[in-house]
FIDOLUM-639069 format. One line per field, with one value per residue (C-alpha): residue in one letter; x, y, z. Coordinates in pm, 1 decimal, m for minus. Example, Ala and Ser with C-alpha at 12.3 -4.5 7.8 and 13.67 -1.06 7.14 Angstrom:
2
code (A, S)
xx (1230.0, 1367.0)
yy (m450.0, m106.0)
zz (780.0, 714.0)
This chain:
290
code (X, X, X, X, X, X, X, X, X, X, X, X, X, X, X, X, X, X, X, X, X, X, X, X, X, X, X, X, X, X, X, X, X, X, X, X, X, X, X, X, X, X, X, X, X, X, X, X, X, X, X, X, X, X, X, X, X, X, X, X, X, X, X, X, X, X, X, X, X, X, X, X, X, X, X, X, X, X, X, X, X, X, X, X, X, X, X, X, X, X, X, X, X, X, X, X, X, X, X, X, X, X, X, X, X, X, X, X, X, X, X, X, X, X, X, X, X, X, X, X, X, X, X, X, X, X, X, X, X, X, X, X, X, X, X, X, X, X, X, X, X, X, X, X, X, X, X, X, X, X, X, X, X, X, X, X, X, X, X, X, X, X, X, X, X, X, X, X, X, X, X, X, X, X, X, X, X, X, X, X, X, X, X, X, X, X, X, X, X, X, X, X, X, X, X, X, X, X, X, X, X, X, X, X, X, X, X, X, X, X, X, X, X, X, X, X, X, X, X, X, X, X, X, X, X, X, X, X, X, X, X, X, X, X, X, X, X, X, X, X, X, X, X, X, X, X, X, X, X, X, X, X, X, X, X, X, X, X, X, X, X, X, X, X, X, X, X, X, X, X, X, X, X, X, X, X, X, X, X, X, X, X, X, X, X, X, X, X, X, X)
xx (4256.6, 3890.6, 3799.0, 3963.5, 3842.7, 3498.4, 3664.6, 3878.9, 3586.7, 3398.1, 3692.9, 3762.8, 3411.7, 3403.7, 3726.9, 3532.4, 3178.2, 3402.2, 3561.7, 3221.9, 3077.6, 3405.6, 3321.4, 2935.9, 3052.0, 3341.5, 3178.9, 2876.5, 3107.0, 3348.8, 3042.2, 2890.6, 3184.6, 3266.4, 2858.5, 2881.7, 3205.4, 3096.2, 2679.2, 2719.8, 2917.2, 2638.2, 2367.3, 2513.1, 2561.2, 2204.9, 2095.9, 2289.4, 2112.5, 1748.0, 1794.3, 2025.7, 2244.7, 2637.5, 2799.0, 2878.7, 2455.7, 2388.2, 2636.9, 2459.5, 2100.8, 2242.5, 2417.4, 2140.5, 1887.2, 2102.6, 2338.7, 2000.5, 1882.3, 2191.4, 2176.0, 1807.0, 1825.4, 2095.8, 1883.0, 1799.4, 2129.7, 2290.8, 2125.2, 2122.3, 2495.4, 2566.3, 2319.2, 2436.6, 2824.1, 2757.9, 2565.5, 2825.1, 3099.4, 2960.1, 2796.4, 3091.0, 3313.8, 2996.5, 2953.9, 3326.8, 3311.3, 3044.6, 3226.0, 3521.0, 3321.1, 3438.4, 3116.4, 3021.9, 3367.1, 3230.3, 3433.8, 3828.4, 3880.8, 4033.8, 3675.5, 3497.0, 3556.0, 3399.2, 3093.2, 3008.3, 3005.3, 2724.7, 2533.3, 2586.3, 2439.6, 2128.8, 2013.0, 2106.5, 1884.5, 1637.9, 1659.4, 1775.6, 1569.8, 1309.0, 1587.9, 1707.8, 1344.7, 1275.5, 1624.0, 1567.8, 1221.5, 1387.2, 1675.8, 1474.1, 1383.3, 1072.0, 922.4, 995.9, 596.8, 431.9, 634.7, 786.6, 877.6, 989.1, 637.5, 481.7, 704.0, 687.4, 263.4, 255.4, 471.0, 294.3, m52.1, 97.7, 160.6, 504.7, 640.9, 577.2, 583.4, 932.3, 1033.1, 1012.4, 1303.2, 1435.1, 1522.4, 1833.3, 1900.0, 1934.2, 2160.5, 2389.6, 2377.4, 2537.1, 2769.4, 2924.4, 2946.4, 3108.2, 3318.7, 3486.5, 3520.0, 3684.2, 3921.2, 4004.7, 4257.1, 4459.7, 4458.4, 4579.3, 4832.5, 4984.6, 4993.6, 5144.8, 5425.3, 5487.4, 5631.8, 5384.4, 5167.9, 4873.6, 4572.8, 4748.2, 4702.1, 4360.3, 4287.2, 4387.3, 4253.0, 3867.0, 4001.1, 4075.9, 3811.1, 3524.6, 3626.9, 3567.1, 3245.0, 3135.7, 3215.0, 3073.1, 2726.5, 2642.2, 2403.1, 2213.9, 2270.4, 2082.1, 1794.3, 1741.5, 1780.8, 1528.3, 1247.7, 1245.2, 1232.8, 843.9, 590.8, 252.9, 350.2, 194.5, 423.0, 652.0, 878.5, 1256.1, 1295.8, 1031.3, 1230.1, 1527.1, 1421.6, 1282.3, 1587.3, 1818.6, 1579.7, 1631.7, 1973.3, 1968.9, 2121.6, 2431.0, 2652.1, 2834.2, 2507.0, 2412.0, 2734.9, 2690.0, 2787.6, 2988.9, 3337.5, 3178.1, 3014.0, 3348.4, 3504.1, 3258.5, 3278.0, 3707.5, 3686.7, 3375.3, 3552.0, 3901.9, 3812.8, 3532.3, 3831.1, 4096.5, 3909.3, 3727.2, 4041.6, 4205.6, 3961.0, 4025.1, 4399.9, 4312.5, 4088.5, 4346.7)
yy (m2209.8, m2233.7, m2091.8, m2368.1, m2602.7, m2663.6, m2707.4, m2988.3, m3162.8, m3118.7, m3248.2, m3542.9, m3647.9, m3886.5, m4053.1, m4127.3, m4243.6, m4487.1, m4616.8, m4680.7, m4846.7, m5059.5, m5167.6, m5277.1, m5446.2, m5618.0, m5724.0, m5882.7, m6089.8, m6222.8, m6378.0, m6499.3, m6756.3, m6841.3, m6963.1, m7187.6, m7315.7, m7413.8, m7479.4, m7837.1, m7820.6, m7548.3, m7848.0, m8129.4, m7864.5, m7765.0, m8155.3, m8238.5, m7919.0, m8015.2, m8410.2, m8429.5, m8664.4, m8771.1, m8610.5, m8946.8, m9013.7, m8668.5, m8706.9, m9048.2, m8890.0, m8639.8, m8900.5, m9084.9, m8768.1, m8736.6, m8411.5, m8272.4, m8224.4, m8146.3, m7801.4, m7770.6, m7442.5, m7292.7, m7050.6, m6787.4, m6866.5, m6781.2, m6434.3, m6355.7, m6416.0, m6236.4, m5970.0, m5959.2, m5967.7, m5639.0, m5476.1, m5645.4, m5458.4, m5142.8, m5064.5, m5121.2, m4883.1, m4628.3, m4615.2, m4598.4, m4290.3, m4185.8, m4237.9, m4069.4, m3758.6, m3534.0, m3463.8, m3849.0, m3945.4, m4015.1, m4328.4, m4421.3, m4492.7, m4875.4, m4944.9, m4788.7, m5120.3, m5305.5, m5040.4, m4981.4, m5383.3, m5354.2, m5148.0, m5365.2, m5673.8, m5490.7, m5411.2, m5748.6, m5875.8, m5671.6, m5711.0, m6113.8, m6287.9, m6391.4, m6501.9, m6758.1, m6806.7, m6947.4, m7122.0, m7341.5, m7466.0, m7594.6, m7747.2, m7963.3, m8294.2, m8314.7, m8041.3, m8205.0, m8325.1, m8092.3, m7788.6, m7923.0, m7613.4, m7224.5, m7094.3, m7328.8, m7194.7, m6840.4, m6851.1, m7058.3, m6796.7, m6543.3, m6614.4, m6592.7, m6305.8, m6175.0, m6287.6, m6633.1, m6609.8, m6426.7, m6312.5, m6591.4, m6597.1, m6192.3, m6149.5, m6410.2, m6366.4, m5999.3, m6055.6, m6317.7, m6102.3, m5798.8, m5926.6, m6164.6, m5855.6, m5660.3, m5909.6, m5998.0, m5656.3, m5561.7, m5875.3, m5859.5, m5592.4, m5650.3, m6009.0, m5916.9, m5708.5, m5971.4, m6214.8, m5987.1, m5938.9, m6317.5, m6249.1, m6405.8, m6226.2, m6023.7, m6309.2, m6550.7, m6286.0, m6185.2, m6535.2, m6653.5, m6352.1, m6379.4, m6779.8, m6702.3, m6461.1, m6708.5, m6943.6, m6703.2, m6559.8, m6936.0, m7079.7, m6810.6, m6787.4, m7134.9, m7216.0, m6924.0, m7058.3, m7411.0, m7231.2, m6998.0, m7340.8, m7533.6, m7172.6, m7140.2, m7493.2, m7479.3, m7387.2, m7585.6, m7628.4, m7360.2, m7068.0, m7039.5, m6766.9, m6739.6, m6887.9, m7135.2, m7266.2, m7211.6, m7486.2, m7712.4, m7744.9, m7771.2, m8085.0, m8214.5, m8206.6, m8367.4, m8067.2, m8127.7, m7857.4, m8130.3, m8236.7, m7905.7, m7832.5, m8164.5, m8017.9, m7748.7, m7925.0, m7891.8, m7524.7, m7402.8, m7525.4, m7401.7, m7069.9, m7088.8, m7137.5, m6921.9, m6625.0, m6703.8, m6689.4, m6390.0, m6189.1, m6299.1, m6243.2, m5842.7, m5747.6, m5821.3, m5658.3, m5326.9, m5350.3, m5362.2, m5106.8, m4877.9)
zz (m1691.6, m1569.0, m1873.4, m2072.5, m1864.7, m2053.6, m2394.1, m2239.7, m2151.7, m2481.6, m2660.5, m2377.4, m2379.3, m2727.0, m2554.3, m2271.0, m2414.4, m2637.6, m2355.5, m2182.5, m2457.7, m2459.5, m2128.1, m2205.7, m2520.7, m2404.8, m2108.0, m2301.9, m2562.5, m2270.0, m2104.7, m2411.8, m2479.0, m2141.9, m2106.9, m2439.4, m2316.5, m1970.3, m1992.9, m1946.7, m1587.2, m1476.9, m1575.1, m1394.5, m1086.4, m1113.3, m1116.9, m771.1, m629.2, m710.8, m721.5, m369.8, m598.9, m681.1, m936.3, m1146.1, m1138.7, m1244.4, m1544.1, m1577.2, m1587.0, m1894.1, m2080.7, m2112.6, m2204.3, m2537.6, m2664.6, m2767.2, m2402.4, m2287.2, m2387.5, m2326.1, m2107.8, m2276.4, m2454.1, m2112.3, m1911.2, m2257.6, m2297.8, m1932.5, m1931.3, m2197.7, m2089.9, m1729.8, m1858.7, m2064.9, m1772.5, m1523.6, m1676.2, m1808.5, m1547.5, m1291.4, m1526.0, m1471.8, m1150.6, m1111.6, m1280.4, m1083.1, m730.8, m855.7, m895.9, m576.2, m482.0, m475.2, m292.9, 66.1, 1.2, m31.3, m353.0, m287.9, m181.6, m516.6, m684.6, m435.6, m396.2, m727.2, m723.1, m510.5, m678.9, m989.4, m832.8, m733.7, m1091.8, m1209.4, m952.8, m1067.9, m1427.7, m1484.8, m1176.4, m1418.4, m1659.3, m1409.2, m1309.8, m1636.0, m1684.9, m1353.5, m1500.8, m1804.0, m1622.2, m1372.7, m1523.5, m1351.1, m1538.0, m1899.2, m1922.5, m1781.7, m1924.0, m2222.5, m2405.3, m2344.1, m2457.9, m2193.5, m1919.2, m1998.3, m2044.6, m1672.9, m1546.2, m1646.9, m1504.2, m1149.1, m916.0, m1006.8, m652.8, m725.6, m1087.5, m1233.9, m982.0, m756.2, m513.2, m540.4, m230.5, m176.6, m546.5, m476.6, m166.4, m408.7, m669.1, m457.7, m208.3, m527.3, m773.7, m445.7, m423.2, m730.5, m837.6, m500.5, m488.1, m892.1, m905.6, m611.5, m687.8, m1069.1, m918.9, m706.3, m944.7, m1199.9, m926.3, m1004.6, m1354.6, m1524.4, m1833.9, m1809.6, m1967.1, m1731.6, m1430.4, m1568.4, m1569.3, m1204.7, m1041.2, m1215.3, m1050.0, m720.7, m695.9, m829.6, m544.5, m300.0, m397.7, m470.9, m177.2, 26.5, m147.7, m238.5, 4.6, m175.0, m554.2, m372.0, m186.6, m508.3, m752.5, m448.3, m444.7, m858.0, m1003.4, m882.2, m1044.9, m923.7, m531.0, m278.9, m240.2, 71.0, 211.6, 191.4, 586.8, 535.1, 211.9, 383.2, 694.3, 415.9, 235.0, 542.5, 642.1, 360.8, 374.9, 710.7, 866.0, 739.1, 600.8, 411.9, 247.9, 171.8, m30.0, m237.1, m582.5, m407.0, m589.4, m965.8, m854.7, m777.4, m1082.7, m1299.6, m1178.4, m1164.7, m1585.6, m1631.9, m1447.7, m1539.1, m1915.9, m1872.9, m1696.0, m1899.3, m2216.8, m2098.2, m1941.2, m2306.1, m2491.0, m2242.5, m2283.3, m2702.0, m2727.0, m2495.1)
């Protein structure tokens, strides 16, 4: 049997390298169309964060900037979705495998989901923070003169120290990044599952568990999506830590957690269809592809 044992492997090992590129693949494409689909909700989120404002004047403030401007921006959250979708997934499904390894298991396994998760929202921290760097300079209106195109962001960027240039607020995008990828990944399959007990199909249970699980992690971490949005829209003003941002925006917000999750209705329902159709859409492609 041991003997055998190495041929198994050898002839199990295509299987499972097609599966894995499955996962980076599907994961990438899901993202992709969710992005297109819901890039105007992320804007008019992203202008109540930096402007303080109502929802009905930031939809007045794009209406008025023209379709053209609309999706000005679209171009880095677009790849770094679609990026961060295919590394999202792929690498979750890797480090699954990983953890399932016994000489990795110092875990149970109903927490691997949730672990690997973690791990997965360090290296997108890592690899997309000046993605979103970039993105929030585009978005904010009052960068239109002075940074008018993507070349003039990304040359302005890059004279700076990388701390206050790309990678200009790491550290709470890091700690987003992680406890949201931790989160979804360990609340997705039990909350499939449950659903599924309801009778109702798999895309509809793929759908309302990425849902439910999106309106968790959002409301949760949104006072980090606004101090990130507050610390990267900057590009001229003197450089301040994460706390000293952090005390500036709370001020700001009169000390009011109702102030401070202004946009915090449109945030969660941007993330409820981004998630419901990236889940609905990966976990298809999975069930497809066998």
């Amino acid at each position: 049997m041991m003997a055998g044992s190495p041929k198994l492997q050898d002839e199990e090992s295509p299987r499972n390298s097609k599966t894995r590129f499955h996962s980076y693949l599907h994961g990438g494409t899901s993202s992709l169309l969710s992005t297109l689909i819901v890039f105007p909700v992320y804007k008019t989120v992203f202008r109540q964060q930096i402007h303080n404002i109502q929802v009905h004047r930031a939809v007045e403030q794009l209406r008025k900037e023209g379709l053209i401007k609309l999706y000005r921006g679209v171009t880095p959250p677009l790849l770094m979705r679609t990026l961060s979708g295919t590394l999202l997934f792929g690498l979750q499904d890797t480090f699954l495998r990983l953890l399932s390894l016994p000489s990795l298991s110092v875990t149970p396994s109903s927490l691997h989901p949730a672990v690997a998760g973690l791990g997965v929202g360090i290296v997108e921290a890592l690899v997309f923070t000046p993605f979103e760097r970039v993105q929030n300079v585009l978005q904010s209106g009052h960068n239109d003169r002075r940074l008018p195109t993507l070349k003039s962001v990304l040359v302005k960027l890059k004279a700076q120290k990388l701390a206050s240039g790309y990678y200009r607020a790491f550290l709470p995008i890091m700690a987003r990044n992680a406890l949201g990828s931790s989160l979804y990944f360990g609340l997705k399959g039990p909350l499939s599952a449950a659903v599924a007990g309801q009778g109702l199909s798999p895309i509809a249970s793929s759908f309302i568990s990425g849902t439910l699980a999106s309106m968790a992690i959002s409301l949760s971490l949104y006072p980090l999506s606004v101090l990130v949005a507050n610390m990267q829209v900057e590009v001229q003003t003197e450089v301040k830590g994460v706390m000293a941002c952090w005390r500036m925006l709370w001020n700001s917000r009169q000390r009011s957690v109702l102030l401070l999750y202004r946009g915090g209705a449109l945030v969660i329902l941007r993330s409820c269809i981004t998630w419901g159709i990236t889940t609905a859409i990966y976990d298809r492609q999975q069930k497809r592809s066998g």
